[in-house]
PDB file of N, CA, C and O in Angstrom:
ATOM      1  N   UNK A   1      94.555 106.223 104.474  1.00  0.00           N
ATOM      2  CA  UNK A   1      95.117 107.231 105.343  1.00  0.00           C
ATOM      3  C   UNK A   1      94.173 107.478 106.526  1.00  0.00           C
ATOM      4  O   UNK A   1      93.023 107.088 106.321  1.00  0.00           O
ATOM      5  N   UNK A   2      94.412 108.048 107.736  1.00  0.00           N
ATOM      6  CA  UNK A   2      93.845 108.767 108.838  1.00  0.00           C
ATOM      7  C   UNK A   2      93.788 109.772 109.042  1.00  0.00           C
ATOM      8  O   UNK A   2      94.484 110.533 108.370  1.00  0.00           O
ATOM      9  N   UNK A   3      93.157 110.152 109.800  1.00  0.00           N
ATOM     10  CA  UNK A   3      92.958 111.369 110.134  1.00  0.00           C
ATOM     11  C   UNK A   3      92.790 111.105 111.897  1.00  0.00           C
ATOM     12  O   UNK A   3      92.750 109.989 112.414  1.00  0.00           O
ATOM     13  N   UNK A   4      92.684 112.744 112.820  1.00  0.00           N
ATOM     14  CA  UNK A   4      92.397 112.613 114.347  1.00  0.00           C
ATOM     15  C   UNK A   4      90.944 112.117 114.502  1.00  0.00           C
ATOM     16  O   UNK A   4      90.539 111.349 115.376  1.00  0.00           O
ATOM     17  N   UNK A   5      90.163 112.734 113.419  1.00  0.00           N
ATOM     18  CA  UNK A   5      88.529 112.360 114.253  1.00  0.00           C
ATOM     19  C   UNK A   5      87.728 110.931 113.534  1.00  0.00           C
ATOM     20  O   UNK A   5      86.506 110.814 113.447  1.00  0.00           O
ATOM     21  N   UNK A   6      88.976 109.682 112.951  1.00  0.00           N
ATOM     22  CA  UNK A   6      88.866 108.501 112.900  1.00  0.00           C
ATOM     23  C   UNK A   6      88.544 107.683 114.572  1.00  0.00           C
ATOM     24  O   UNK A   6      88.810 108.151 115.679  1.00  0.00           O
ATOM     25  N   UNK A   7      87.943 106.439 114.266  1.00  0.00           N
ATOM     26  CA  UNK A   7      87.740 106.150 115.485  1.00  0.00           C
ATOM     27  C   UNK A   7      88.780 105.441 115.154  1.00  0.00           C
ATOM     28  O   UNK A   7      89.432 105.214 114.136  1.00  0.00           O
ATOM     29  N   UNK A   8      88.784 104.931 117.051  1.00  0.00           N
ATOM     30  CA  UNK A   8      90.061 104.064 117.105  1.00  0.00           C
ATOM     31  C   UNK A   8      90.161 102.725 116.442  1.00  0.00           C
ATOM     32  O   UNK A   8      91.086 102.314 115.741  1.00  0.00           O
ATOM     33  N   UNK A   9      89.051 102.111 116.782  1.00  0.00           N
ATOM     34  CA  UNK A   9      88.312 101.104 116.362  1.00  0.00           C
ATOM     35  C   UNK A   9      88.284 101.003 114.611  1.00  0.00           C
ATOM     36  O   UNK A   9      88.758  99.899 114.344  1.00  0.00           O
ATOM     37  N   UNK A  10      87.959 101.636 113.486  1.00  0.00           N
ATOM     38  CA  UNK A  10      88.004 101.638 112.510  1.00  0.00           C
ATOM     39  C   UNK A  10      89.277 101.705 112.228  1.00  0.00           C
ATOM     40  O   UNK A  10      89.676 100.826 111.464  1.00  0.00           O
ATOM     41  N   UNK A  11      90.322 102.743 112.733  1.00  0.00           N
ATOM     42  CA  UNK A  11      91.711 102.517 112.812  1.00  0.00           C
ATOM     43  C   UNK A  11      92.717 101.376 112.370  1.00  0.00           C
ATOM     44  O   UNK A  11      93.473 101.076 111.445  1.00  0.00           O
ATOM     45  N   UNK A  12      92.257 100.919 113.615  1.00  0.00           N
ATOM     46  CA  UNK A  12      93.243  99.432 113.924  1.00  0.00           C
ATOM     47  C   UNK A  12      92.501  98.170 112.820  1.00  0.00           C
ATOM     48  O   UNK A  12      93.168  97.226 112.397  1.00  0.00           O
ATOM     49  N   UNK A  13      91.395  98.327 112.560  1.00  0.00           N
ATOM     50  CA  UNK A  13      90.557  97.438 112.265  1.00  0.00           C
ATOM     51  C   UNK A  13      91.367  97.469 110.324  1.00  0.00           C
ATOM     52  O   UNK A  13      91.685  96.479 109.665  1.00  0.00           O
ATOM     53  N   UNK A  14      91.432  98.325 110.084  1.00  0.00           N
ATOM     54  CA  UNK A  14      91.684  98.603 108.961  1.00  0.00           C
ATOM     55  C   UNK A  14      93.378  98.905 108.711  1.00  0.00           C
ATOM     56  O   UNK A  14      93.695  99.128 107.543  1.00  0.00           O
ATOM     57  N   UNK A  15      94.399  98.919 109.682  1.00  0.00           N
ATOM     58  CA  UNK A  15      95.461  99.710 109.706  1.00  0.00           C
ATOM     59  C   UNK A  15      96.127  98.502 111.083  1.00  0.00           C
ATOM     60  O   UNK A  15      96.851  98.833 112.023  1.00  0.00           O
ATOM     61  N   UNK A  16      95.762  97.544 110.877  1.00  0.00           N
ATOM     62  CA  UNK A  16      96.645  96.750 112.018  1.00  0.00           C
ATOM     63  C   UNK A  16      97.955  96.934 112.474  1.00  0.00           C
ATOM     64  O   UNK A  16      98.285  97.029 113.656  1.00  0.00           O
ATOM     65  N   UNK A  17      98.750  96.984 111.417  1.00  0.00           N
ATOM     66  CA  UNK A  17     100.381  97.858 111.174  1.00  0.00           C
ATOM     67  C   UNK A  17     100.705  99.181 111.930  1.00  0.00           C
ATOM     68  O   UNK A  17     101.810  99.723 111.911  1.00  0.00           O
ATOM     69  N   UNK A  18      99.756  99.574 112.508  1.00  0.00           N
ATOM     70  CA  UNK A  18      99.777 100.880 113.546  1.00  0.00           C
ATOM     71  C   UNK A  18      99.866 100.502 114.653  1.00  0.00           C
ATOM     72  O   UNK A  18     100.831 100.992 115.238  1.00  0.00           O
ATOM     73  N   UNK A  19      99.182  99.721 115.315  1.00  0.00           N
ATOM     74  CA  UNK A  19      99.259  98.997 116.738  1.00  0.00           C
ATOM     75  C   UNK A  19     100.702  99.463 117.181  1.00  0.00           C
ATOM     76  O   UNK A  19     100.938 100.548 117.712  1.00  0.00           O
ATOM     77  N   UNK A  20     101.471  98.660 116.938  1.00  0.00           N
ATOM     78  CA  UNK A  20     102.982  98.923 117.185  1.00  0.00           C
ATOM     79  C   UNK A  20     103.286 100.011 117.523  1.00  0.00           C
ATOM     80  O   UNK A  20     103.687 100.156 118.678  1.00  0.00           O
ATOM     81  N   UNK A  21     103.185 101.368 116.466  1.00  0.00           N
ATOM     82  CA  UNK A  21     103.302 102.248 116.349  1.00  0.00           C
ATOM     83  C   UNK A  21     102.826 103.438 117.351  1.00  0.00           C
ATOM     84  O   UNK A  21     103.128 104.578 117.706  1.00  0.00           O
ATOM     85  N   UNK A  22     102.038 102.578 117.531  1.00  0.00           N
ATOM     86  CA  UNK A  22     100.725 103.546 118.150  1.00  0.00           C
ATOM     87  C   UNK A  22     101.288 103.375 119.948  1.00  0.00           C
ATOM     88  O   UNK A  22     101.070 104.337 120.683  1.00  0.00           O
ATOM     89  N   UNK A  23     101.851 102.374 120.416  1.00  0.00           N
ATOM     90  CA  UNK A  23     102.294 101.792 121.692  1.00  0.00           C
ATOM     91  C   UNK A  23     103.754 102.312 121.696  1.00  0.00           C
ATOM     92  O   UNK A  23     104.337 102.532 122.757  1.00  0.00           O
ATOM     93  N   UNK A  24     104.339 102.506 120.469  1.00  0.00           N
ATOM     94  CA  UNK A  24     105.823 103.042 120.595  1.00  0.00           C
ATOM     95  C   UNK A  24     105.921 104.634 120.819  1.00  0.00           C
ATOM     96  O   UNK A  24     106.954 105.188 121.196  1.00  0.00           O
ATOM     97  N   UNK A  25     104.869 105.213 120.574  1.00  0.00           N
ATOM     98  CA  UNK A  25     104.692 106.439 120.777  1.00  0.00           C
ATOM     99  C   UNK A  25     103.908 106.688 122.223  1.00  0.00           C
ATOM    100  O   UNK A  25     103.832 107.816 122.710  1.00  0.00           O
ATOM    101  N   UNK A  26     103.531 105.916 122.639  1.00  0.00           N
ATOM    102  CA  UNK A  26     103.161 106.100 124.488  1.00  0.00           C
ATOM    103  C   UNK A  26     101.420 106.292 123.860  1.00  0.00           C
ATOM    104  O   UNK A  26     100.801 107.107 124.545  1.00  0.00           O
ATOM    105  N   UNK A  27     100.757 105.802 122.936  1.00  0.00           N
ATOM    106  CA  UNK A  27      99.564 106.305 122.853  1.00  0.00           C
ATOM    107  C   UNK A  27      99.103 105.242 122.845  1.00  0.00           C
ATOM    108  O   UNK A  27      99.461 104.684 121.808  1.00  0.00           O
ATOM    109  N   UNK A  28      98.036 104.161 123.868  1.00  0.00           N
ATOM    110  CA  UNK A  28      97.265 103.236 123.848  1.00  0.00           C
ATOM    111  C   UNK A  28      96.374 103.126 123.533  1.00  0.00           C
ATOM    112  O   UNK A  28      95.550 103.977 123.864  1.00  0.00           O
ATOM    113  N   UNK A  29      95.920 101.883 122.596  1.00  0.00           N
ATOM    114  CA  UNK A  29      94.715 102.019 121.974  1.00  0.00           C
ATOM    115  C   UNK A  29      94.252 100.891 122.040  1.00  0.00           C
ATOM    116  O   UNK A  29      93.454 100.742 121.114  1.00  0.00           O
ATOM    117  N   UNK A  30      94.352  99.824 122.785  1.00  0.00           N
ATOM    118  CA  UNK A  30      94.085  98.588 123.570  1.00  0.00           C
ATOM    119  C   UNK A  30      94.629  98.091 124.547  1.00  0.00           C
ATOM    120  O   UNK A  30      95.848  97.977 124.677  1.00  0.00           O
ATOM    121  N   UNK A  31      93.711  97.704 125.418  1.00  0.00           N
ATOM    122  CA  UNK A  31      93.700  97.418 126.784  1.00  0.00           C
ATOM    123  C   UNK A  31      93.091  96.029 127.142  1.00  0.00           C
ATOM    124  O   UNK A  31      91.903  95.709 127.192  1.00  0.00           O
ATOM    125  N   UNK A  32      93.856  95.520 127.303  1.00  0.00           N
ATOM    126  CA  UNK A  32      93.464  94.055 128.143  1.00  0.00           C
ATOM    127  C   UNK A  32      93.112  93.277 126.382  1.00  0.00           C
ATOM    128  O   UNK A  32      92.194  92.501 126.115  1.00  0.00           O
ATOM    129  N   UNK A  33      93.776  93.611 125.789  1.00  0.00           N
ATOM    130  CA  UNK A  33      93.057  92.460 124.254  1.00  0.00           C
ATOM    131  C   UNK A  33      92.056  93.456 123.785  1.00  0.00           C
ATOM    132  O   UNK A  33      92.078  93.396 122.555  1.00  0.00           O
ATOM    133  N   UNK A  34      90.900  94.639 124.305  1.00  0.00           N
ATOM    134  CA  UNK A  34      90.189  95.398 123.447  1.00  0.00           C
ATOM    135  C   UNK A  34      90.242  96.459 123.153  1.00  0.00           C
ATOM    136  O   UNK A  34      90.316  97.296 124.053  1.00  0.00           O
ATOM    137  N   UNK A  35      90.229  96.840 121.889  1.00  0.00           N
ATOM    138  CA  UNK A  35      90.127  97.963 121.388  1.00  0.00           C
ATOM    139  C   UNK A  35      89.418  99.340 122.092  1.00  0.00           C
ATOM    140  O   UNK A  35      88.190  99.414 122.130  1.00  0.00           O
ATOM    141  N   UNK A  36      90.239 100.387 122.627  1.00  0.00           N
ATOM    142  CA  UNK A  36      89.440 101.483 123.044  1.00  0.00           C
ATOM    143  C   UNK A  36      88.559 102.178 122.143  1.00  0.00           C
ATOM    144  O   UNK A  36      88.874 102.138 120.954  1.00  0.00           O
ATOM    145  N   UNK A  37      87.191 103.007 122.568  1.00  0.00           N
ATOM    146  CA  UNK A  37      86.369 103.507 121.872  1.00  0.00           C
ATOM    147  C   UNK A  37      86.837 104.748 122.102  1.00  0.00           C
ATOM    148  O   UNK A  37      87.596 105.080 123.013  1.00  0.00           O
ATOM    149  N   UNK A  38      86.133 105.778 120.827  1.00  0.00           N
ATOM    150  CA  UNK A  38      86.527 106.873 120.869  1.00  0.00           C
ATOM    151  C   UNK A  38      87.204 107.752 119.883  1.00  0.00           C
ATOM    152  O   UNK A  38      88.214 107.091 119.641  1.00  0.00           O
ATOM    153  N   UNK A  39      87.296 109.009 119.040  1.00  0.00           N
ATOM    154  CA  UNK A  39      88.540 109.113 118.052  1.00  0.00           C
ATOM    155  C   UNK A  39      90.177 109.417 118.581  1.00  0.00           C
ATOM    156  O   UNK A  39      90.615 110.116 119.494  1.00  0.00           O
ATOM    157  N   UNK A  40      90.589 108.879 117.946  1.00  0.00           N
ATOM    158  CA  UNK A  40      92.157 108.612 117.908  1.00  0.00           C
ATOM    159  C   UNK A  40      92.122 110.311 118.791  1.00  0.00           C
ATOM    160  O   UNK A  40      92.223 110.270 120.018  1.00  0.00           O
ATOM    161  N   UNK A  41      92.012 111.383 118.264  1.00  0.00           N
ATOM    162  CA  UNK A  41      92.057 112.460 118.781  1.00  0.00           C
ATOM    163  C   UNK A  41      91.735 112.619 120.672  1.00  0.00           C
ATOM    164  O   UNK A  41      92.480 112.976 121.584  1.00  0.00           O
ATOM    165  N   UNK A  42      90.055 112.093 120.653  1.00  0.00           N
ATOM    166  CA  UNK A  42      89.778 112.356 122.388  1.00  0.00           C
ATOM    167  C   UNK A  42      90.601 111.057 122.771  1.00  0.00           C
ATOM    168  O   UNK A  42      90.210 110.736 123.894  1.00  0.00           O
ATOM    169  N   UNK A  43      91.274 110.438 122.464  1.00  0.00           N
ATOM    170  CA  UNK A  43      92.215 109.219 123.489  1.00  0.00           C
ATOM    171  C   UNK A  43      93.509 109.770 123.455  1.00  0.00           C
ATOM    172  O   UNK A  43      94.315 109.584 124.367  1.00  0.00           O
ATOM    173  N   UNK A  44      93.834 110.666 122.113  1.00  0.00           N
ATOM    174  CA  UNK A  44      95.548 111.415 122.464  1.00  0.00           C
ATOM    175  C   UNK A  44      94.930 112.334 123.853  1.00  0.00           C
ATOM    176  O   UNK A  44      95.132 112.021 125.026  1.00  0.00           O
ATOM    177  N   UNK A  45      94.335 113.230 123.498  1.00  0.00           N
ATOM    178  CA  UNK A  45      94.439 113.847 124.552  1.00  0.00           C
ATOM    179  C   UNK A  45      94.129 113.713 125.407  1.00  0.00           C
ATOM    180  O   UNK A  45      94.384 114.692 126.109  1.00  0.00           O
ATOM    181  N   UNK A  46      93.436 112.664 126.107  1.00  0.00           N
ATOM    182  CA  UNK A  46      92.644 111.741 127.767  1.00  0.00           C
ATOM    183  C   UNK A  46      94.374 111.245 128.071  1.00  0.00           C
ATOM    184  O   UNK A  46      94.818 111.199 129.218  1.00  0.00           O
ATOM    185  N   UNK A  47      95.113 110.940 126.989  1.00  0.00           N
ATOM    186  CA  UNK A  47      96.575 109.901 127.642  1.00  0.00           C
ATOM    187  C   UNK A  47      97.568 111.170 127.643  1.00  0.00           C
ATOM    188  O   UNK A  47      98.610 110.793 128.179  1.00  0.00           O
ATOM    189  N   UNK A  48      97.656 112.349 127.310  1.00  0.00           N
ATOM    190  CA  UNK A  48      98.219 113.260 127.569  1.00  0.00           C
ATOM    191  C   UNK A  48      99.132 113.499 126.217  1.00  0.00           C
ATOM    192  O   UNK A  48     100.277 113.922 126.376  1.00  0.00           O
ATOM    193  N   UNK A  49      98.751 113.293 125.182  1.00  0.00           N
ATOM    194  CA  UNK A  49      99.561 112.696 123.645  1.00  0.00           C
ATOM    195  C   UNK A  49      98.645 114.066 123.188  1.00  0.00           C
ATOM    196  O   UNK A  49      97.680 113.403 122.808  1.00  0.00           O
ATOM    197  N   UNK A  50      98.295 115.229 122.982  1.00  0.00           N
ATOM    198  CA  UNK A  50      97.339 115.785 122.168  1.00  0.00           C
ATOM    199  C   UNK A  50      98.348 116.981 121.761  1.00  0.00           C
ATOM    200  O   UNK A  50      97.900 117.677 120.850  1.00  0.00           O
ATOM    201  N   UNK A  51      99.562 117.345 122.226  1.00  0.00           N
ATOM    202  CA  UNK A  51     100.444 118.014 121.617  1.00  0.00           C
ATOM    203  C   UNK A  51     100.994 117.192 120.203  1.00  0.00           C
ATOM    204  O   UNK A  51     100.982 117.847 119.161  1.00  0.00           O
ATOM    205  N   UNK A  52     101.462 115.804 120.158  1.00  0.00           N
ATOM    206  CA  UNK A  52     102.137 115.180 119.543  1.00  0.00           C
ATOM    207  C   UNK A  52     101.256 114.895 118.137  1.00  0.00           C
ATOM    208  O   UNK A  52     101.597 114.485 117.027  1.00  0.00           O
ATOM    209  N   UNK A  53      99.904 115.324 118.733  1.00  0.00           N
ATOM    210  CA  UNK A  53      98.530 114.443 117.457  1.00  0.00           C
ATOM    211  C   UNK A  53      99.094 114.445 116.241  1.00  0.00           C
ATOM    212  O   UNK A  53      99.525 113.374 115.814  1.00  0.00           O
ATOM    213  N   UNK A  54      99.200 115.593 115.470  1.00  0.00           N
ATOM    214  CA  UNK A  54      99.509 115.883 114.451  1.00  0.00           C
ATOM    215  C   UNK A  54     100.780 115.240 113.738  1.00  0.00           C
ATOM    216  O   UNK A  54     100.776 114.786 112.594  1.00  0.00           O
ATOM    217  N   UNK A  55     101.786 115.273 114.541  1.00  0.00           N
ATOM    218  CA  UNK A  55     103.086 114.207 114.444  1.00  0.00           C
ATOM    219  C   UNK A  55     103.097 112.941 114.639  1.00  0.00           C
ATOM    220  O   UNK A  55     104.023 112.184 114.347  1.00  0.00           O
ATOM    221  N   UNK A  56     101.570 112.510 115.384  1.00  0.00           N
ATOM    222  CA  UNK A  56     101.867 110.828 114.945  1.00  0.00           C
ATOM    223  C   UNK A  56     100.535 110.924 114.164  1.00  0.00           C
ATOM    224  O   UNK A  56      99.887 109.957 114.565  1.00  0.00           O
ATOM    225  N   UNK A  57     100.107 111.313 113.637  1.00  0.00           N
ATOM    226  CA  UNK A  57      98.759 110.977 111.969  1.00  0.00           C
ATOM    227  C   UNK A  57     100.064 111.209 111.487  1.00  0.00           C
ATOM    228  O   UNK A  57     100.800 110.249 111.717  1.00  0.00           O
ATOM    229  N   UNK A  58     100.588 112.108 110.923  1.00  0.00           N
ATOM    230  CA  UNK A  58     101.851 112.231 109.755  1.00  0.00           C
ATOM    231  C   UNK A  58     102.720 111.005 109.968  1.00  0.00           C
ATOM    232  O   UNK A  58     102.917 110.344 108.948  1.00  0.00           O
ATOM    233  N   UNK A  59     103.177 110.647 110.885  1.00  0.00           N
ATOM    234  CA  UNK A  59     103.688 109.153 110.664  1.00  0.00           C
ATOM    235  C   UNK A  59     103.474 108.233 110.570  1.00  0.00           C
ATOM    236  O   UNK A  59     104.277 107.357 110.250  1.00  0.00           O
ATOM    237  N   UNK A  60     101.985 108.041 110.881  1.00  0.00           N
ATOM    238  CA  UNK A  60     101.238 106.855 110.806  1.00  0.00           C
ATOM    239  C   UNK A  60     100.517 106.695 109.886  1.00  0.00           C
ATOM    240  O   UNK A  60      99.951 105.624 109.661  1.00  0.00           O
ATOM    241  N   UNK A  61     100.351 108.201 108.862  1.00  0.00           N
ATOM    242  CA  UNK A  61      99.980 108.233 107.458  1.00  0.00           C
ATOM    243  C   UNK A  61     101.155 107.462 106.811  1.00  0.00           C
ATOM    244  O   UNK A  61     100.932 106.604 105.956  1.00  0.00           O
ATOM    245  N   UNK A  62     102.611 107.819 107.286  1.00  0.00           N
ATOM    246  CA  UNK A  62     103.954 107.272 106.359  1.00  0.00           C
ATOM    247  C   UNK A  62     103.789 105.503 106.285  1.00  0.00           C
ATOM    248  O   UNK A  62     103.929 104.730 105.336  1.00  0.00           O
ATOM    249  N   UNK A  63     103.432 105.269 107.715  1.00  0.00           N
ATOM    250  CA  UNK A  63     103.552 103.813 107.514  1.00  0.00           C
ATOM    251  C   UNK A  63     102.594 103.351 107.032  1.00  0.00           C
ATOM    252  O   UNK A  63     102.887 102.230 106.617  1.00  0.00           O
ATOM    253  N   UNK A  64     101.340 103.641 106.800  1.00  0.00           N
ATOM    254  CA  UNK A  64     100.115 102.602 105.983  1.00  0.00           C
ATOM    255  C   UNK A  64     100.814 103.041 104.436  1.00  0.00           C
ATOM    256  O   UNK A  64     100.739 102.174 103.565  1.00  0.00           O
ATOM    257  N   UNK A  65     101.477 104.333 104.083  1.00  0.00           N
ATOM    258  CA  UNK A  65     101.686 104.612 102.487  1.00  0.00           C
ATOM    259  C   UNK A  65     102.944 103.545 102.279  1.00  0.00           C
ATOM    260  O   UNK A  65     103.301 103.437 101.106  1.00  0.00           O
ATOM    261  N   UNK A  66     103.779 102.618 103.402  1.00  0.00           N
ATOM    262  CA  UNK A  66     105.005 101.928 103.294  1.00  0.00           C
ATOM    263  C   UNK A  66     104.106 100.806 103.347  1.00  0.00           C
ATOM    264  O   UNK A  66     104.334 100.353 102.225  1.00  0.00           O
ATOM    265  N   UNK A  67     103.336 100.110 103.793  1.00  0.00           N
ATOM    266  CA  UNK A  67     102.637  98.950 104.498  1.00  0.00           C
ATOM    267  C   UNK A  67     101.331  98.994 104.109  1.00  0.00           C
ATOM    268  O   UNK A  67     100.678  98.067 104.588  1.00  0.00           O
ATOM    269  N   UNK A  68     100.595  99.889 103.273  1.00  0.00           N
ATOM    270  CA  UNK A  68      99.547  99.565 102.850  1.00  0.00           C
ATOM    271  C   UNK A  68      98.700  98.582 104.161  1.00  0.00           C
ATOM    272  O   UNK A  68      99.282  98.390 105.229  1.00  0.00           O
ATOM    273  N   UNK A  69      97.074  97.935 103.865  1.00  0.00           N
ATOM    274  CA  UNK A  69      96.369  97.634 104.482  1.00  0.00           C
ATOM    275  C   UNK A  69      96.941  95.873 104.689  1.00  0.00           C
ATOM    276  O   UNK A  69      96.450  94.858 104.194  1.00  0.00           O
ATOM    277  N   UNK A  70      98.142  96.015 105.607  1.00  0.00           N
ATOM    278  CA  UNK A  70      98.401  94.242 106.481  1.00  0.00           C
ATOM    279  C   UNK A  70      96.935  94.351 106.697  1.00  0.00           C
ATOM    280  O   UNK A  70      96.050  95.185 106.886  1.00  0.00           O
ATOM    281  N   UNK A  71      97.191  92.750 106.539  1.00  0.00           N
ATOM    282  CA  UNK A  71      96.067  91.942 108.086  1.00  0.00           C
ATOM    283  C   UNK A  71      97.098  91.660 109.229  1.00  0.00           C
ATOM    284  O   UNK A  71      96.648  91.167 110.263  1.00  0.00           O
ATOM    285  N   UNK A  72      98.691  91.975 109.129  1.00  0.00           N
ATOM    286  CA  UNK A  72      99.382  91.568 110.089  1.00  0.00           C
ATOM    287  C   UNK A  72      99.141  92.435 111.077  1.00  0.00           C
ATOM    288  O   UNK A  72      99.127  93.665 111.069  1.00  0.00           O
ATOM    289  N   UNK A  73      98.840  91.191 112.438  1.00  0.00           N
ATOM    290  CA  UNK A  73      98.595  91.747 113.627  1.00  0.00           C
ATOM    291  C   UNK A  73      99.706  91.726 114.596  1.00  0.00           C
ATOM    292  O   UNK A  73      99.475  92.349 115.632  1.00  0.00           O
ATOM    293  N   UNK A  74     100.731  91.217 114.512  1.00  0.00           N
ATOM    294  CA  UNK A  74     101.902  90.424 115.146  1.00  0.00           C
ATOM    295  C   UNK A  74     102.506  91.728 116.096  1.00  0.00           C
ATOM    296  O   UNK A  74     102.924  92.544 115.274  1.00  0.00           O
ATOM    297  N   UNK A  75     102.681  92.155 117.206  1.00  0.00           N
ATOM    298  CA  UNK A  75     103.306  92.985 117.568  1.00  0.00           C
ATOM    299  C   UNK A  75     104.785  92.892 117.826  1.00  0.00           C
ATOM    300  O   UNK A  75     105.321  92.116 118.617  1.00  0.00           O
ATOM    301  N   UNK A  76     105.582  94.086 116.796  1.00  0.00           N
ATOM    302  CA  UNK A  76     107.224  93.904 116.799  1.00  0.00           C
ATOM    303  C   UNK A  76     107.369  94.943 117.970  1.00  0.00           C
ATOM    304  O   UNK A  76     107.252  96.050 117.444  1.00  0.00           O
ATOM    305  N   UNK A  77     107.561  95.077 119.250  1.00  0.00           N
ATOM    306  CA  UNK A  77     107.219  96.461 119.769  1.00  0.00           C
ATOM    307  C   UNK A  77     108.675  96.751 120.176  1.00  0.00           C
ATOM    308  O   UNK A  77     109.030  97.810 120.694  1.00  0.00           O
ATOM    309  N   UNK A  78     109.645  95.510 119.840  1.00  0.00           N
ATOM    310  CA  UNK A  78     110.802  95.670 120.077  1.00  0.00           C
ATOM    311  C   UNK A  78     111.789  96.003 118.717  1.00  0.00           C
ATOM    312  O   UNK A  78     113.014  96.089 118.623  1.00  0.00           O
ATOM    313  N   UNK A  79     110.884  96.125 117.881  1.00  0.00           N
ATOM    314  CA  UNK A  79     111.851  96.421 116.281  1.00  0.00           C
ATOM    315  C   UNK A  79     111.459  97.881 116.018  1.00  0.00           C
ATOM    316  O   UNK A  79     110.288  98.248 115.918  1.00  0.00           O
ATOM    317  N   UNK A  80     112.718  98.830 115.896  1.00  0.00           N
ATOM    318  CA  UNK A  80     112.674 100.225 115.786  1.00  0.00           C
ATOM    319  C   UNK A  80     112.490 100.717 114.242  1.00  0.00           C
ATOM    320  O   UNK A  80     112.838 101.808 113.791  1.00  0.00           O
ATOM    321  N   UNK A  81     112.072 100.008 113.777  1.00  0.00           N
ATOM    322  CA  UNK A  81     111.801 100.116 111.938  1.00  0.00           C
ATOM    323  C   UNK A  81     110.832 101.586 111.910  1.00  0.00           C
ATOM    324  O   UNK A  81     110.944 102.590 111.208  1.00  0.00           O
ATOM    325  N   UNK A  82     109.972 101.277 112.854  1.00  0.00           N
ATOM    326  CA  UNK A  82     108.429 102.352 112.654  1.00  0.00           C
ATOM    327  C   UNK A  82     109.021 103.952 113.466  1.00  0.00           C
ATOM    328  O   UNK A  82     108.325 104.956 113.618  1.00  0.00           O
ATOM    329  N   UNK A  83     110.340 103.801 113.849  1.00  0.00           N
ATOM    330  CA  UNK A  83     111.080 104.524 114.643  1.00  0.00           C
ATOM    331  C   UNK A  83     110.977 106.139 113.695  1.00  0.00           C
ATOM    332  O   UNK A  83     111.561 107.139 114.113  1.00  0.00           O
TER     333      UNK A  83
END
C-alpha cells in the first residue's frame, strides 16, 4: 500500500501498475522516461492535484490490493479498467 509522504520513486519502483493510473488522473510522475523526485504528496500539489490526494492514494491503494506488486510496466493509458 501507499501512502502521500511515499516517494515517487519508491512508488513506481515497487507499484509499476500505478503509472497508468497516476497519468489518468492528470498527476505526472515521469517526464521524458524519468522518474520525478519528491513525495507523491509535494508533486500533487506543485501539479495542482493536492485537493484530489486523498482520492487518488484510496484508489491507488484499490489497484495494488487488485494487482498486487506487477513488474508490468506496459502503459494501457487508453484502457478505462483503472477508471
Amino acid at each position: 500500500m501507499i501512502n502521500k509522504n511515499m516517494k515517487i520513486e519508491e512508488i513506481v519502483e515497487k507499484y509499476p501498475c500505478l503509472i497508468d493510473f497516476f497519468f489518468k488522473v492528470g498527476l505526472k510522475v515521469m517526464v521524458c522516461g524519468d522518474i520525478l523526485w519528491g513525495t507523491l504528496e509535494e508533486e500533487a500539489i506543485r501539479q495542482g492535484k493536492g485537493e484530489m490526494l486523498d482520492e487518488i492514494v484510496s484508489k491507488a491503494n484499490e489497484i495494488i490490493a487488485k494487482e498486487g506488486e506487477k513488474k508490468n510496466t506496459f502503459l494501457n493509458i487508453g484502457d478505462d479498467e483503472n477508471d
